[in-house]
C-alpha positions as CSV (number, residue, x, y, z in Angstrom):
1,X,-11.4,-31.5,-5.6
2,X,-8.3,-29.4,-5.7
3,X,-8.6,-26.5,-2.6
4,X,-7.9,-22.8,-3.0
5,X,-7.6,-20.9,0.6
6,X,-7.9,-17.4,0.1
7,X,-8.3,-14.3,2.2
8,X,-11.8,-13.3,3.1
9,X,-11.6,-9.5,1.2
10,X,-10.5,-10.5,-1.8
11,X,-12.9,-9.1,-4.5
12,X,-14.5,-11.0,-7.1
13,X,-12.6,-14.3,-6.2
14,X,-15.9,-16.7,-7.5
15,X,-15.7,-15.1,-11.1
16,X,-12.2,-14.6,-11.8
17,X,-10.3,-17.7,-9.3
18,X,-10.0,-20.8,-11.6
19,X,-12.8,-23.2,-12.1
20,X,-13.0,-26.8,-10.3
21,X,-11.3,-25.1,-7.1
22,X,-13.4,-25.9,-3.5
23,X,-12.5,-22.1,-2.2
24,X,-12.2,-22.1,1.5
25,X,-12.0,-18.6,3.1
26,X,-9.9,-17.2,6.0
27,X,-10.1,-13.8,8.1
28,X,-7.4,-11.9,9.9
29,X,-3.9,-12.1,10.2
30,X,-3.4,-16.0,10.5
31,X,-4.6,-18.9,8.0
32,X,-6.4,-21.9,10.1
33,X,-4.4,-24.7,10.2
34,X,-7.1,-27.2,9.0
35,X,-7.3,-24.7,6.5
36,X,-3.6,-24.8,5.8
37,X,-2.9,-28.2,5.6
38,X,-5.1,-28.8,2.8
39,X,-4.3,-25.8,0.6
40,X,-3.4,-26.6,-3.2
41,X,-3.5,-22.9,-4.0
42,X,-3.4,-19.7,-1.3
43,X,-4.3,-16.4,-2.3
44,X,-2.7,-14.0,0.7
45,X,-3.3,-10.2,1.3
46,X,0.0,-8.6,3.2
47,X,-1.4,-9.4,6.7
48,X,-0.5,-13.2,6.5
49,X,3.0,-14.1,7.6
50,X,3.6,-17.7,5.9
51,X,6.0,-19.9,8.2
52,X,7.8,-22.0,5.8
53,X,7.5,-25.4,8.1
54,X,4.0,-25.2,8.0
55,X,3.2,-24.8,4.2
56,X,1.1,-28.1,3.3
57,X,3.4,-30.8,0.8
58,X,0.5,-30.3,-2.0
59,X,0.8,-26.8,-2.3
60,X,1.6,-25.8,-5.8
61,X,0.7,-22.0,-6.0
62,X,0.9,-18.4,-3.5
63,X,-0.5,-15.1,-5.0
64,X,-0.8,-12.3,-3.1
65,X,-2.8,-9.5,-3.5
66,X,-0.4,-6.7,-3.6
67,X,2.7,-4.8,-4.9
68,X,5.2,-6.1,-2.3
69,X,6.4,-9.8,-1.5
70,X,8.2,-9.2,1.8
71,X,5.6,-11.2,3.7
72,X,6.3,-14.1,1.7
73,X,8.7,-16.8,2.5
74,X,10.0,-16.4,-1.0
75,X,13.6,-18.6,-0.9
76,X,11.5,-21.9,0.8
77,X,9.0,-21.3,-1.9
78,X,11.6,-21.0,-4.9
79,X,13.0,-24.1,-2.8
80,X,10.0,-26.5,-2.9
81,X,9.0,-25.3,-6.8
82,X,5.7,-23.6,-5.5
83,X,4.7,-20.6,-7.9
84,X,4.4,-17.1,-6.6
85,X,2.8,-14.4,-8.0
86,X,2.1,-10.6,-6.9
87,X,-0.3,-7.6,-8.3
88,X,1.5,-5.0,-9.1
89,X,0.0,-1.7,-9.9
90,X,-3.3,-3.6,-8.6
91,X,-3.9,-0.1,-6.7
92,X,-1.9,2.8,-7.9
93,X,-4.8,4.6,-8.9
94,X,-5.8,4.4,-4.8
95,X,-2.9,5.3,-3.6
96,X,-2.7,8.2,-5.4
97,X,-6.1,9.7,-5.0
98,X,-4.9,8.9,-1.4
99,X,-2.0,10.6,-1.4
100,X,-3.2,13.8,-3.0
101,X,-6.6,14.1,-0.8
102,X,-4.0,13.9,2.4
103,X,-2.0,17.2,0.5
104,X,-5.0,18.9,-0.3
105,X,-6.6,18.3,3.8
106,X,-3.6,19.4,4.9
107,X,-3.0,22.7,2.6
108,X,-6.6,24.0,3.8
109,X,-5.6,22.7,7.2
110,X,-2.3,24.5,7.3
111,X,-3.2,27.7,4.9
112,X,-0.7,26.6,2.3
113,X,-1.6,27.1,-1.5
114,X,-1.5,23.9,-3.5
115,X,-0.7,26.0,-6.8
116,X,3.2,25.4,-6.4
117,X,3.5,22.9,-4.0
118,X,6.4,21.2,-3.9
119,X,5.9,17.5,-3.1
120,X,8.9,15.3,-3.6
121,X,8.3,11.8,-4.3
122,X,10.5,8.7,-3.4
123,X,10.2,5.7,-5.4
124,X,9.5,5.7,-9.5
125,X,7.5,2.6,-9.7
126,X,3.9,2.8,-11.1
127,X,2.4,4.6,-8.2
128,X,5.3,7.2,-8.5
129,X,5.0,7.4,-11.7
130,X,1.3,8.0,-11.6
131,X,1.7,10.1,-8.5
132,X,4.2,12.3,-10.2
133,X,2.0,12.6,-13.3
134,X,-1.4,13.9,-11.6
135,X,0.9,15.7,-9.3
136,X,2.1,18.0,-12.0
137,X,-1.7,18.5,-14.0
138,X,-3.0,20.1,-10.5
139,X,-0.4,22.6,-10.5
140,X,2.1,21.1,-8.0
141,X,6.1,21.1,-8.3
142,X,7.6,17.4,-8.3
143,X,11.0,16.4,-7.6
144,X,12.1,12.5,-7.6
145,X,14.3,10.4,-5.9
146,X,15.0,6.6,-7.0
147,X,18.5,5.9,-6.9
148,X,18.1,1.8,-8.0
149,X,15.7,3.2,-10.4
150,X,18.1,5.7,-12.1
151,X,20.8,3.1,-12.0
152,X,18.7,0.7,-14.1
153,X,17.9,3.9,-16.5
154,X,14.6,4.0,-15.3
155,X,14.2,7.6,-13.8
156,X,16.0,10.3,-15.7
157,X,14.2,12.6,-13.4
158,X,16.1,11.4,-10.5
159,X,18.0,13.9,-8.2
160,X,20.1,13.9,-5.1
161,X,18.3,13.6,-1.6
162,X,20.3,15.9,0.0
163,X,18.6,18.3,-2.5
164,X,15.1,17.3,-3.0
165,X,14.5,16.8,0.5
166,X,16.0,20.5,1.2
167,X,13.5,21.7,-1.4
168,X,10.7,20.1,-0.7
169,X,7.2,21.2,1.3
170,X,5.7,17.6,1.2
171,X,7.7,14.3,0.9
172,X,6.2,11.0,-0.1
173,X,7.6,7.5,-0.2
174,X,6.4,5.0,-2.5
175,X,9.0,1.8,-2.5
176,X,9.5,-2.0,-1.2
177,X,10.5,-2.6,2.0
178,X,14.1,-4.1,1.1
179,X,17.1,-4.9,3.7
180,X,20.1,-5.8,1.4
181,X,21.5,-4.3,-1.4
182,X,23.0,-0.6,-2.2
183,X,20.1,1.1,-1.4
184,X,18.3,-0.8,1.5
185,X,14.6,1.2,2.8
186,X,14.8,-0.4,6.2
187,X,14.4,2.3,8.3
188,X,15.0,5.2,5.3
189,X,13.5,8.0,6.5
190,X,16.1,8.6,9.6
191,X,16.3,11.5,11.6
192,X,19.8,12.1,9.7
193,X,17.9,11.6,6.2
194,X,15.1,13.5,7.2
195,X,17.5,16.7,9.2
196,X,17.7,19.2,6.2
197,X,13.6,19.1,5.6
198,X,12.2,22.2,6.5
199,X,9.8,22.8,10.0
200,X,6.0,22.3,9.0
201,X,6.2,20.3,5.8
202,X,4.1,17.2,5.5
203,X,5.9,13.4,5.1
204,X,3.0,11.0,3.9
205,X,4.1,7.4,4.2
206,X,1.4,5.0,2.5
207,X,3.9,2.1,1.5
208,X,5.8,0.4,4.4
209,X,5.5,1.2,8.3
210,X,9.2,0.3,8.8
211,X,10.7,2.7,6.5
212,X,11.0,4.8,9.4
213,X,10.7,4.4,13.4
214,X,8.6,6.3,16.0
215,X,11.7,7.7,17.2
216,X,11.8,9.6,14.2
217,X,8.8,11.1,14.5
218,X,8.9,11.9,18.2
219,X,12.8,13.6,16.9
220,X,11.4,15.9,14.1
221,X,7.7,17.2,15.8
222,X,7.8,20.1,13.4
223,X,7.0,18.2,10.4
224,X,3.2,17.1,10.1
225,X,3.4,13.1,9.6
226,X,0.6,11.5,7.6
227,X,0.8,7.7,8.2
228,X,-1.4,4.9,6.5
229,X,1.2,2.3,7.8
230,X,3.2,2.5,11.0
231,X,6.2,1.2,12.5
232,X,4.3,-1.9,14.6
233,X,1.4,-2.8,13.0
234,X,-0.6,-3.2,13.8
235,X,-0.1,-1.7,17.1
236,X,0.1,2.0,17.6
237,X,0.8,3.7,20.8
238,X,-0.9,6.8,22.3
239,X,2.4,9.1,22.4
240,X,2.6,7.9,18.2
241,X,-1.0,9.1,17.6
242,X,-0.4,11.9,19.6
243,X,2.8,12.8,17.1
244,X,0.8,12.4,14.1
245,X,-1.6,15.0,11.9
246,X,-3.4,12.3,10.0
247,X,-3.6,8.6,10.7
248,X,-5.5,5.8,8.7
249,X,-5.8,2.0,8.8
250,X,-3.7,0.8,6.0
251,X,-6.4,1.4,3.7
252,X,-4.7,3.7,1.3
253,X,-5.0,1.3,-2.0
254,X,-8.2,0.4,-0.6
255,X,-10.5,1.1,-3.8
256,X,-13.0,-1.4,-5.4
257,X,-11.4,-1.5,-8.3
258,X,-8.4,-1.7,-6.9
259,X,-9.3,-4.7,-4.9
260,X,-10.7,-6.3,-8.2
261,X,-7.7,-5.9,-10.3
262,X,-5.2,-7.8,-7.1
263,X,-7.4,-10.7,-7.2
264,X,-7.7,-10.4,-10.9
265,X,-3.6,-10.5,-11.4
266,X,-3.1,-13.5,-8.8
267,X,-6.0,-15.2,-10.6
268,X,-4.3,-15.0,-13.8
269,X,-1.4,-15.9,-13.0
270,X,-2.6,-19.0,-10.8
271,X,-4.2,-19.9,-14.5
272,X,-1.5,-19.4,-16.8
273,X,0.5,-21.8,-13.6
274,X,-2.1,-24.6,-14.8
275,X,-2.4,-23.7,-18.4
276,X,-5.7,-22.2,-18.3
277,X,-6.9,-19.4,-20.3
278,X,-7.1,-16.0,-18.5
279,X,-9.7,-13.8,-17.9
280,X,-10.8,-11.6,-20.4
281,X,-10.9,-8.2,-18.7
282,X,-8.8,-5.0,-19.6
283,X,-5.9,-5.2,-17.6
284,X,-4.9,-1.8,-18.7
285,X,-5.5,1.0,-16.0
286,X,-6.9,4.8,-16.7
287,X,-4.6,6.9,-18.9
288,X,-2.5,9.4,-17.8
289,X,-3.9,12.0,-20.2
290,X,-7.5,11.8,-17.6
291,X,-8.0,14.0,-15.0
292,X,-9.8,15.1,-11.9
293,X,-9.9,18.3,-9.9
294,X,-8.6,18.8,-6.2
295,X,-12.7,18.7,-5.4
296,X,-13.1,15.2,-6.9
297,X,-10.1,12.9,-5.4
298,X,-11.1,14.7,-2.1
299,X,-14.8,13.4,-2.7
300,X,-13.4,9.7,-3.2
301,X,-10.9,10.3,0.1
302,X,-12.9,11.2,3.5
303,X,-9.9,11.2,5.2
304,X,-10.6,13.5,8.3
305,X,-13.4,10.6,8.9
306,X,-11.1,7.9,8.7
307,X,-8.4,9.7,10.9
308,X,-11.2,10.0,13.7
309,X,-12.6,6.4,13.2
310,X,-9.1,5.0,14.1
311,X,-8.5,7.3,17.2
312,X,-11.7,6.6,18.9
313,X,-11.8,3.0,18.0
314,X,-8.1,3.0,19.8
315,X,-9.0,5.1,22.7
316,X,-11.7,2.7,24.1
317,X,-9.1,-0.1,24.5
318,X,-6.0,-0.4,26.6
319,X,-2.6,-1.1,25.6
320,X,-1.5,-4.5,24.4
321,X,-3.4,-7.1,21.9
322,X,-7.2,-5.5,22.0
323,X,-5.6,-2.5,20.7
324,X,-4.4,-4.7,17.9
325,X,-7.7,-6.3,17.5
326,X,-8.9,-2.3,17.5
327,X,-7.0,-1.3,14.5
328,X,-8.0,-4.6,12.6
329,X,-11.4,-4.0,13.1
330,X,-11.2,-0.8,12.1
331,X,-9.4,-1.7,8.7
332,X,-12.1,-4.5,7.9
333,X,-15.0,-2.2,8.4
334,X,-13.7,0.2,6.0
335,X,-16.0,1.1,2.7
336,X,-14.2,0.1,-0.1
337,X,-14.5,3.1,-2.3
338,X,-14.6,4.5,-5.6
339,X,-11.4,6.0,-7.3
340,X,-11.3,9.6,-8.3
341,X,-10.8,8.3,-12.5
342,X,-12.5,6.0,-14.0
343,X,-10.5,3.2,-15.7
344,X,-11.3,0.4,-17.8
345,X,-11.4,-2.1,-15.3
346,X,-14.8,-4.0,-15.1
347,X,-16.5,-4.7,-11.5
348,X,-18.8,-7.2,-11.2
C-alpha cells in the first residue's frame, strides 16, 4: 500500500486525501526519517524544511498547505519529476479578519478613529485584494503597492512607495518571500524603506518574518509593530518582544475553514496527479459583496489573548532551544477558529 506522510494539523485529511493511501502522521518541525524514507506522497505545512538528499526515490508527490513555496526544495523536485502543489488563497479570509481585528485593537488602544484610516497595503494577491476590499466597506482609506503586480497589469491601483508609505497611518504586507528578481522582499521593510512613515502608525506583518529584521524595529520605536511572523522563528528574543505592541504565534490564517480548504487544494491536486476525480466541494470562497462589522471580525480575533499567551509562555523559559519549543507549543495549542464571513466551504 502506497504511503502518504502528512503533517499532524492538517484538517479533514481522512475525507478529502485520496483513497488506498496508508497515512502516516508527523508533528513539529521535522518529518521522522522512518517516516521519510517510505513516503510516496507528503503533505507539508511551512514548518518542514525538505533537504533534497533525503527525499525517498519513490516519492512521486509534495503539497503543501499554504500560499508560499519557499520552504520547498523546488529545483531538486522539478529535477527528479516529483509533483508540487500549494493552496493558494486557502486562508485569505483568516488573514484578513486577522489583519483588521489587529487595526481595530489598536485604534481603541491608541484613540485613533477607524472611519478614515489610512491603511496601505503591500502585495495585490488574493489576500490583498480581499484585504483591500473589506478594508474600504468599513470606512477605511486604502492605498496599494505591487510593483511585479502592476508590471504584469494586475494592479491598476498601484502607486509609488515613497508616496503611500508617506501617507499612510497603518501599513501591511501581504507578498512571497522572494530573493531574486526586480523586486526581491528579502528584507523589504528597511529602515531606509520604512524612514518617511510617520511616528505612531502601525506596520502589521502577517506574511513572512524576514521581510524585515529586528534591527528595524529596534531603529524605528515610534511605530507600533504587529507581528504574526518574526525574523527567527521561531525564536524571539526578550529586547524583540519588548519592541513590539502585538505579538502572535503564526497563527494569522489559522481558521477552520481555512485549514480545510489547504488540505482540500493539495488533496486535489495529489488526485488530479494520479487521475482521480476530485472532491466535490465548492472551491469558491465568500463574495466580496458580504460583510461584517468591526464588532464581528473582532469576535472571531481574541487577539489581546493570544498576544499574552505567547509572552508568558516565553517568559517561563530561558534563551536558546526551549524558547523555541515555547513558541511551538504555543502555536499548536491554538483554537482553530471561525472566520468573521461565512463562505461556501463545507467542514466536516
Amino acid at each position: 500500500m502506497p504511503v502518504l506522510v502528512a503533517d499532524q494539523d492538517l484538517v479533514g485529511l481522512e475525507v478529502l486525501s485520496p483513497p488506498g493511501f496508508e497515512i502516516l502522521r508527523y508533528g513539529g518541525r521535522t518529518i521522522p526519517e522512518r517516516m521519510l524514507e517510505v513516503a510516496d506522497a507528503l503533505y507539508v505545512r511551512s514548518t518542514v524544511q525538505l533537504d533534497p538528499v533525503s527525499l525517498p526515490a519513490g516519492l512521486h508527490f509534495v503539497g503543501t498547505a499554504t500560499i508560499g513555496t519557499e520552504h520547498l526544495p523546488l529545483d531538486a523536485l522539478r529535477t527528479r519529476g516529483i509533483a508540487v502543489a500549494n493552496a493558494p488563497g486557502c486562508n485569505a479570509l483568516a488573514v484578513t479578519d486577522y489583519v483588521l481585528a489587529t487595526i481595530a485593537r489598536w485604534a481603541a488602544d491608541r484613540n485613533r478613529d477607524l472611519k478614515g484610516l489610512r491603511i496601505g497595503i503591500v502585495g495585490y494577491g488574493q489576500i490583498g485584494q480581499r484585504l483591500a476590499a473589506r478594508a474600504r466597506r468599513l470606512g477605511c482609506q486604502v492605498m496599494i503597492s505591487d510593483p511585479p503586480a502592476a508590471e504584469r497589469q494586475q494592479c491598476p491601483e498601484d502607486q509609488p512607495w515613497d508616496q503611500m508609505i508617506a501617507a499612510i497611518d497603518v501599513l501591511s504586507v501581504h507578498v512571497p518571500l522572494t530573493t531574486t528578481g526586480d523586486w526581491p522582499t528579502l528584507g523589504m521593510l528597511s529602515p531606509a524603506r520604512l524612514a518617511a512613515m510617520r511616528s505612531g502608525g502601525l506596520v502589521v506583518n502577517a506574511a513572512r518574518g524576514r521581510l524585515l529584521a529586528t534591527t528595524t524595529i529596534m531603529q524605528r520605536p515610534d511605530l507600533d509593530w504587529a507581528l504574526d511572523v518574526f525574523p527567527e522563528e521561531p525564536y524571539l528574543s526578550d529586547s524583540l518582544l519588548s519592541a513590539v505592541w502585538q505579538v502572535s504565534p503564526h497563527i494569522a490564517g489559522h481558521s477552520l475553514a481555512g485549514k480545510w480548504r489547504g488540505t482540500q487544494l493539495v488533496a486535489d491536486a495529489h488526485r488530479r496527479h494520479l487521475s482521480l476525480p476530485v472532491t466535490q466541494v465548492p472551491t469558491e470562497g465568500a463574495s466580496t459583496q458580504d460583510r461584517a462589522t468591526w464588532d464581528e471580525i473582532l469576535s472571531c480575533c481574541g487577539l489581546a489573548q493570544e498576544d499574552r499567551r505567547l509572552r508568558e509562555a516565553l517568559r517561563r523559559v530561558d534563551a536558546g532551544p526551549s524558547r523555541c519549543e515555547a513558541f511551538d507549543r504555543t502555536r499548536r495549542a491554538y483554537v482553530l477558529r471561525a472566520e468573521s464571513i461565512r463562505d461556501q466551504w463545507l467542514i466536516a
